[in-house]
VOPAGU-2260 file (C-alpha; in pm, 1 decimal, decimal comma):
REM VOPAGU-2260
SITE   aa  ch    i         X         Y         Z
SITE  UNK   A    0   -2675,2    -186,5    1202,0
SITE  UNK   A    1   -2760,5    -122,3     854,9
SITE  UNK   A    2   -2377,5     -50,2     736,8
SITE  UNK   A    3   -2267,0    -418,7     910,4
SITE  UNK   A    4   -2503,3    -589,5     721,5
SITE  UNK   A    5   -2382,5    -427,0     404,4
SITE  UNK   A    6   -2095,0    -502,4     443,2
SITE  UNK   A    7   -2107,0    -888,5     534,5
SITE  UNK   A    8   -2366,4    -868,2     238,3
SITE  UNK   A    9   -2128,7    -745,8     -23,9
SITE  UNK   A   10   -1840,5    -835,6     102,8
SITE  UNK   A   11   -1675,1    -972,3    -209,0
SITE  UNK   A   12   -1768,4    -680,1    -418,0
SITE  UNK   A   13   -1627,5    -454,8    -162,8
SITE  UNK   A   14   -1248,6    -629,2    -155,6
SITE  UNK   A   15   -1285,5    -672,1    -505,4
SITE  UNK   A   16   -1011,6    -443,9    -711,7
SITE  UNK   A   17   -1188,5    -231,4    -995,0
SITE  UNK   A   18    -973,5      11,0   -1020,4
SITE  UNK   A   19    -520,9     -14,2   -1143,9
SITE  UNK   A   20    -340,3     252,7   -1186,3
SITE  UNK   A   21     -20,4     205,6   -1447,1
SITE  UNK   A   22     243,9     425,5   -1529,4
SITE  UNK   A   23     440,8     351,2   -1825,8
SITE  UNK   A   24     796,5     435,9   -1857,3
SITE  UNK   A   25     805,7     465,9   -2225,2
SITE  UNK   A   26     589,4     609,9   -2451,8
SITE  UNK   A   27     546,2     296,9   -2663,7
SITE  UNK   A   28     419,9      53,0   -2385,0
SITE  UNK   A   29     145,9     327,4   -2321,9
SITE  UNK   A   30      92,9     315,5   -2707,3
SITE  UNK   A   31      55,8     -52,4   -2736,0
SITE  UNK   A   32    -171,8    -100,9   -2422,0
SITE  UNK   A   33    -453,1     125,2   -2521,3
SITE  UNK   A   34    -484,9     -24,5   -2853,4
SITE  UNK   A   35    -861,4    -121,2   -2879,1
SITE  UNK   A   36    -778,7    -534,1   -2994,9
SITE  UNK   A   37    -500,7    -598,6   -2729,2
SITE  UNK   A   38    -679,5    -484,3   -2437,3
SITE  UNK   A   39    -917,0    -783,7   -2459,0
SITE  UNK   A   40    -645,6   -1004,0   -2359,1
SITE  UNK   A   41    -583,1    -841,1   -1998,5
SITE  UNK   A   42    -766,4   -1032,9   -1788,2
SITE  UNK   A   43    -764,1   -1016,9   -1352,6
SITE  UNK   A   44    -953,3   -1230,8   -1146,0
SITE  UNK   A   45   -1158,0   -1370,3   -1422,4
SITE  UNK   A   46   -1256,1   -1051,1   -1586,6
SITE  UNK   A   47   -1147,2    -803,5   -1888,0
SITE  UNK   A   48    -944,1    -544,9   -1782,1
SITE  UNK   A   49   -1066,2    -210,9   -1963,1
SITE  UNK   A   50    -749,7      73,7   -2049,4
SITE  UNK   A   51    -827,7     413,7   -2040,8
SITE  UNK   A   52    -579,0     690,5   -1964,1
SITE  UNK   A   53    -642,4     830,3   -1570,2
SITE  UNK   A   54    -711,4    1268,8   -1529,6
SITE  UNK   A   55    -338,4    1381,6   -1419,0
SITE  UNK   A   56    -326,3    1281,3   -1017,0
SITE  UNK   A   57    -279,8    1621,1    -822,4
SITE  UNK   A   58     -78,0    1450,3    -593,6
SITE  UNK   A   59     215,8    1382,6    -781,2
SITE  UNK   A   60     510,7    1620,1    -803,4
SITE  UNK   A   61     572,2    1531,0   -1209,0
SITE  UNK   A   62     855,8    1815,0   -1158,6
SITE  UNK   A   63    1018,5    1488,1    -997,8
SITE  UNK   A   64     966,9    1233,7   -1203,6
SITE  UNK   A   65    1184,9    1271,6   -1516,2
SITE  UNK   A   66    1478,7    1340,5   -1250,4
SITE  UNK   A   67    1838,7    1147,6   -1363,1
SITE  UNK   A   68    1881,1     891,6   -1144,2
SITE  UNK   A   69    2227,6    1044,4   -1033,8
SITE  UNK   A   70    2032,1    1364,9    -923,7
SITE  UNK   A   71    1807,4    1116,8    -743,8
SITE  UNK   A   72    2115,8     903,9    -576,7
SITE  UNK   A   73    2222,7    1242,6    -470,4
SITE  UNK   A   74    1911,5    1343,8    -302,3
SITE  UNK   A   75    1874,8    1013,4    -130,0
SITE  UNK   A   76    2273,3    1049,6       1,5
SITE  UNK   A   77    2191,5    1391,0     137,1
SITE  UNK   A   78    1893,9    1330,7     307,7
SITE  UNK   A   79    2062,9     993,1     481,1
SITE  UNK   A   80    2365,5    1221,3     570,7
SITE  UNK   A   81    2169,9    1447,3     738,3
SITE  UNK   A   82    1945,9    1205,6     943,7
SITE  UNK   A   83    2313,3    1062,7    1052,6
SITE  UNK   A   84    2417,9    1398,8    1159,4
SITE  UNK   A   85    2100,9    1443,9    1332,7
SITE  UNK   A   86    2106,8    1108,0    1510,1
SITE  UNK   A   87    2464,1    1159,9    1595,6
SITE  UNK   A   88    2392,3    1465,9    1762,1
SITE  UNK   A   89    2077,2    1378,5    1968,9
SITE  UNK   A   90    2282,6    1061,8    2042,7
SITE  UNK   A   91    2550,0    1274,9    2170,2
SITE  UNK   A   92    2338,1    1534,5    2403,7
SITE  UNK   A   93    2179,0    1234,3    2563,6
SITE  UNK   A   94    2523,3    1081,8    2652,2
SITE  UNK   A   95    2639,4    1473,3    2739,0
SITE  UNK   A   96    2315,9    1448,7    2965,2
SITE  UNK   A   97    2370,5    1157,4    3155,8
């Protein structure tokens, strides 16, 4: 088949990363990376890394991503709390059962 031979063709292109996507925390680090002269020294795999800033993914919820980490610790309690209380209770209808 055409798409087997492709692929044992090409097969180091094809594994081959091209694409990184980076998110900064702070402002600053974004700042310094896409300056033009320090880009040149990225390098990965033998070969210049090139900066540019990515569209705005649709995927993530940025609502979510300045959240305090308390408000985040919170979230993470209450959603382990209630997969306990779930657990607990299908734990206790099978021993009820039996």
């Amino acid at each position: 088949m055409k798409i087997n031979r492709y692929k044992d063709e090409n097969y180091h292109d094809l594994v081959t990363p091209r694409h990184a996507f980076v998110i900064f925390e702070y402002e600053n680090a974004k700042l310094v990376a896409e300056r033009k002269h320090f880009t040149k020294a990225f390098t990965l795999l033998g070969q210049t890394v090139k900066i540019s800033r990515a569209q705005n993914p649709s995927t993530v919820i940025w609502e979510n991503y300045q959240l305090p980490n308390y408000r985040r610790y919170w979230r993470i309690f209450g959603v382990s709390l209630l997969l306990f209380c779930l657990y607990f209770s299908a734990l206790s209808l099978i021993m009820y059962a039996t």
